[in-house]
N, CA, C and O of each residue as an XYZ file, in Angstrom:
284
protein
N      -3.770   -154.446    227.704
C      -4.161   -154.225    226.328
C      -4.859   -152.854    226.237
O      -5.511   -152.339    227.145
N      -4.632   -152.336    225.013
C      -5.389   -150.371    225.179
C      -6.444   -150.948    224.638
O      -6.665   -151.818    223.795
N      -7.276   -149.973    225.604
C      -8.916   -150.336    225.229
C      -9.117   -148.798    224.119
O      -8.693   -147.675    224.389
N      -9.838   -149.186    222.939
C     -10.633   -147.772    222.312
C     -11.634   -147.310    222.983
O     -12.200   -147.935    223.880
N     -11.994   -145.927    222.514
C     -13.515   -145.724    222.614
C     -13.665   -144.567    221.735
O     -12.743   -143.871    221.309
N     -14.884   -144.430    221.510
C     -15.643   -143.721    220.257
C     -16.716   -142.690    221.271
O     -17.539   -143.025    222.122
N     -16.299   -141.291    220.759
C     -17.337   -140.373    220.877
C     -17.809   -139.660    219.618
O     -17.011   -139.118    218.853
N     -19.818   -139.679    219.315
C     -20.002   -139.118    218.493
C     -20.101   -137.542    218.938
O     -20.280   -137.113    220.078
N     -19.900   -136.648    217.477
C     -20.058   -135.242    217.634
C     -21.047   -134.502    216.291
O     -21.303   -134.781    215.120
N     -21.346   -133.562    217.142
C     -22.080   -132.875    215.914
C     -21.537   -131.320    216.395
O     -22.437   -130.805    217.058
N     -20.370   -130.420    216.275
C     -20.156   -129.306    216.623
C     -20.565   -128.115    216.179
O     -20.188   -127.111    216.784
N     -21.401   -128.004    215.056
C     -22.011   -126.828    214.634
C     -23.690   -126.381    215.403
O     -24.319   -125.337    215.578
N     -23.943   -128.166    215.759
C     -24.954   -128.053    217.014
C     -24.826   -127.694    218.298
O     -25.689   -127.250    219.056
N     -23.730   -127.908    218.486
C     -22.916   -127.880    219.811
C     -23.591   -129.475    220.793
O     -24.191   -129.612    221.860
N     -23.188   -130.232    219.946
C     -24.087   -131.761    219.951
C     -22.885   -132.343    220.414
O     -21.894   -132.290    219.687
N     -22.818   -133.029    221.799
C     -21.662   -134.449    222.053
C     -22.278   -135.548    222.253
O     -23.139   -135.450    223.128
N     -22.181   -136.501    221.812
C     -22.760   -137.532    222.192
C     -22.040   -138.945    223.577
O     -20.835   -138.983    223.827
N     -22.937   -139.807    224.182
C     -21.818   -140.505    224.853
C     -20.937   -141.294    224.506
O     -21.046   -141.603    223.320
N     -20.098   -141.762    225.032
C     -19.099   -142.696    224.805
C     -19.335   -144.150    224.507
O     -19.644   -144.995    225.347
N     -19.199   -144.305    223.529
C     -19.405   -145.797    223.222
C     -17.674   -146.981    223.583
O     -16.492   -146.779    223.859
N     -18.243   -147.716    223.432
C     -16.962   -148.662    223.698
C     -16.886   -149.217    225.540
O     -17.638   -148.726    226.382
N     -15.975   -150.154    225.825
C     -15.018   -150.205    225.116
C     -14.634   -151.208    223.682
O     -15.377   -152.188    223.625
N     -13.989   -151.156    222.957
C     -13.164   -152.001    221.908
C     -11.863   -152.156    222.423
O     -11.215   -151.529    223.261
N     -11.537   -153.578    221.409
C      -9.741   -153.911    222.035
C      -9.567   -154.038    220.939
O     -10.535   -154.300    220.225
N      -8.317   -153.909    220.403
C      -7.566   -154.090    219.354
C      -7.317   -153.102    218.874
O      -6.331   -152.420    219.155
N      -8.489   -152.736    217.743
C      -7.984   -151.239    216.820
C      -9.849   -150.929    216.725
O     -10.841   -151.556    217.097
N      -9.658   -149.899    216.168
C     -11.164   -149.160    215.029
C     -10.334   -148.722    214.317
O      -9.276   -148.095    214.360
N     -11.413   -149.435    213.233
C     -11.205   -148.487    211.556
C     -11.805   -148.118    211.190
O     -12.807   -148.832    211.151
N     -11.986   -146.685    210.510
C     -12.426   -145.819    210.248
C     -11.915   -145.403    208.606
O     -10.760   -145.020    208.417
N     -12.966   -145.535    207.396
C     -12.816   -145.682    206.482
C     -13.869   -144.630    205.641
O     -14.625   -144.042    206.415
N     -14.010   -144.373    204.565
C     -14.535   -143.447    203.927
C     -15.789   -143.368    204.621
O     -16.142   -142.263    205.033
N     -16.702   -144.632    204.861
C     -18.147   -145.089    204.669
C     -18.576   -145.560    205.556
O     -19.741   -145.331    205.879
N     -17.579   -146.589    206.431
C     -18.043   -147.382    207.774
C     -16.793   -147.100    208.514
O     -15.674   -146.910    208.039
N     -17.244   -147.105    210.025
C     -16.503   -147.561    211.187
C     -16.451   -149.010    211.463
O     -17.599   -149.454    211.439
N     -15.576   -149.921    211.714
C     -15.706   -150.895    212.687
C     -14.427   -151.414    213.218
O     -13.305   -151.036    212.882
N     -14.852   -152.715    214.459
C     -14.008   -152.854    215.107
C     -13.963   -154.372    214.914
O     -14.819   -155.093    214.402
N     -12.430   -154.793    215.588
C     -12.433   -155.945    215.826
C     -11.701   -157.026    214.307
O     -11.777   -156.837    213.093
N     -11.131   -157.970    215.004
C     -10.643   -158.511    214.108
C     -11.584   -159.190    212.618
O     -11.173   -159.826    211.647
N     -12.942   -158.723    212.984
C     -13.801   -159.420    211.871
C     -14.682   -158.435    211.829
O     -15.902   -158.544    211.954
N     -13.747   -156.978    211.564
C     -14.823   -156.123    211.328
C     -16.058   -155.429    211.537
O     -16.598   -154.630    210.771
N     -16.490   -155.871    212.795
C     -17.899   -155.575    213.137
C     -18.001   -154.036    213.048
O     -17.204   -153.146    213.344
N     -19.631   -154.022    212.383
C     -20.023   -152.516    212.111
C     -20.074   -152.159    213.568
O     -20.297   -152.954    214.481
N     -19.793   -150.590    213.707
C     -20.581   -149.495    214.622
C     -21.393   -148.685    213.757
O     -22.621   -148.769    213.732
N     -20.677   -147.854    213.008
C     -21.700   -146.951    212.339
C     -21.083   -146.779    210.784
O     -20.023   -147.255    210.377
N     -22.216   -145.822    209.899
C     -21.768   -145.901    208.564
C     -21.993   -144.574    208.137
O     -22.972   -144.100    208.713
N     -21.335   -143.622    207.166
C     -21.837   -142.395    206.700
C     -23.135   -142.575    205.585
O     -23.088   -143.310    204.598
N     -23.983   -141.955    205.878
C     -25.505   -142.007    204.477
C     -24.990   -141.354    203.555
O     -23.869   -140.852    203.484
N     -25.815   -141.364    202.847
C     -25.500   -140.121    201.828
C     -25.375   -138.816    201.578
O     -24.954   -138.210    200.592
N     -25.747   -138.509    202.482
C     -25.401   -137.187    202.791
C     -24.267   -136.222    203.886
O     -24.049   -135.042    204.163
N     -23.629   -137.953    204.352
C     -22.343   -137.611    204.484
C     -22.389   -137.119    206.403
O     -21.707   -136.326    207.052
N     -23.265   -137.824    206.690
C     -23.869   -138.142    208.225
C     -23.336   -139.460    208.434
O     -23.251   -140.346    207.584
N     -22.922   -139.524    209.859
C     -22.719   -140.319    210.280
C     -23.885   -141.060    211.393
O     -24.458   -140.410    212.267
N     -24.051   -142.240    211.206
C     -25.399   -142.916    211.920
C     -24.847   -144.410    212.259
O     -24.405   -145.334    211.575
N     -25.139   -144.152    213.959
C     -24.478   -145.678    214.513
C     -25.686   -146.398    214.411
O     -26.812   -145.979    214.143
N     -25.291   -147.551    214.665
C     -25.814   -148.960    214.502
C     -26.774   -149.340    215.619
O     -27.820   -149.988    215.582
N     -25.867   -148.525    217.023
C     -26.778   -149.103    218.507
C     -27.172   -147.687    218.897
O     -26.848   -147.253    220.003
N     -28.002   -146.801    217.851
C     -28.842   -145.363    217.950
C     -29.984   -145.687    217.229
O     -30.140   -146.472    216.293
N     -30.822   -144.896    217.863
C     -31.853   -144.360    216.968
C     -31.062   -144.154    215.683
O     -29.956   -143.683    215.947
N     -31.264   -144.356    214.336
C     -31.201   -144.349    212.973
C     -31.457   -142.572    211.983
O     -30.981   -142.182    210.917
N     -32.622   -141.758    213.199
C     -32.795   -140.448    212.713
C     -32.046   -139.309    213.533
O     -32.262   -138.099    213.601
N     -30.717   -140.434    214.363
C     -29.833   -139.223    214.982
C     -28.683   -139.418    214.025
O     -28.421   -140.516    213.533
N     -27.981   -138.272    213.770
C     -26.933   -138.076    212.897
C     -25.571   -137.184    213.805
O     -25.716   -136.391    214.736
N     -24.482   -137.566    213.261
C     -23.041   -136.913    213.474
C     -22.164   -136.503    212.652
O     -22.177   -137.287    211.703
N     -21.455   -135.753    212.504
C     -20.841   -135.397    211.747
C     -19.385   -135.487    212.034
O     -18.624   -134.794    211.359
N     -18.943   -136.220    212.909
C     -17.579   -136.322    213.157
C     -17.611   -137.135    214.575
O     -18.344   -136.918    215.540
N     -16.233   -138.498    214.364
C     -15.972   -139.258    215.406
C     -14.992   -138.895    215.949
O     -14.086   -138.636    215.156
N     -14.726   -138.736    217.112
C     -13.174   -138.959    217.620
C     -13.118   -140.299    218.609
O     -13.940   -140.894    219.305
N     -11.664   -140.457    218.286
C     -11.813   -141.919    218.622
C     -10.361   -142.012    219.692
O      -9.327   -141.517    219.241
N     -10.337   -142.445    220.643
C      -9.069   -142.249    221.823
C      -8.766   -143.959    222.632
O      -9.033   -145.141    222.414
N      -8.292   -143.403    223.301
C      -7.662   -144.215    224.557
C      -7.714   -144.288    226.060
O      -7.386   -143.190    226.509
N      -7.884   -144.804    226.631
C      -7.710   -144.005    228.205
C      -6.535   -145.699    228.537
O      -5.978   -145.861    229.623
């Protein structure tokens, strides 16, 4: 079965963050929230200002872009 995984980024910081996951199935990735799994479970959500902030972080770290792969 392909496992996901999620790395956060912040590239204007020159910010990578570690690898979260693994997930099985899919991630979805939608205007507002990420999640996984057949019942949706949150990882992270964009604020309002259009930051991205995971769920299993500190709350005053922010990203600005996920990429999301395979191995």
């Amino acid at each position: 079965m392909t496992q996901f995984y999620i790395r956060p980024e912040t590239m204007s910081e020159d910010r990578v963050g570690d690898e979260i996951g693994p997930f099985e199935r899919f991630i979805q990735l939608t205007y507002n929230d990420l999640r996984s799994g057949p019942d949706g479970d949150p990882i992270a959500y964009m604020d309002k200002e259009g930051k991205w902030r995971f769920y299993c972080q500190n709350p005053e770290i922010y990203w600005t872009d996920i990429v999301i792969y395979t191995k």
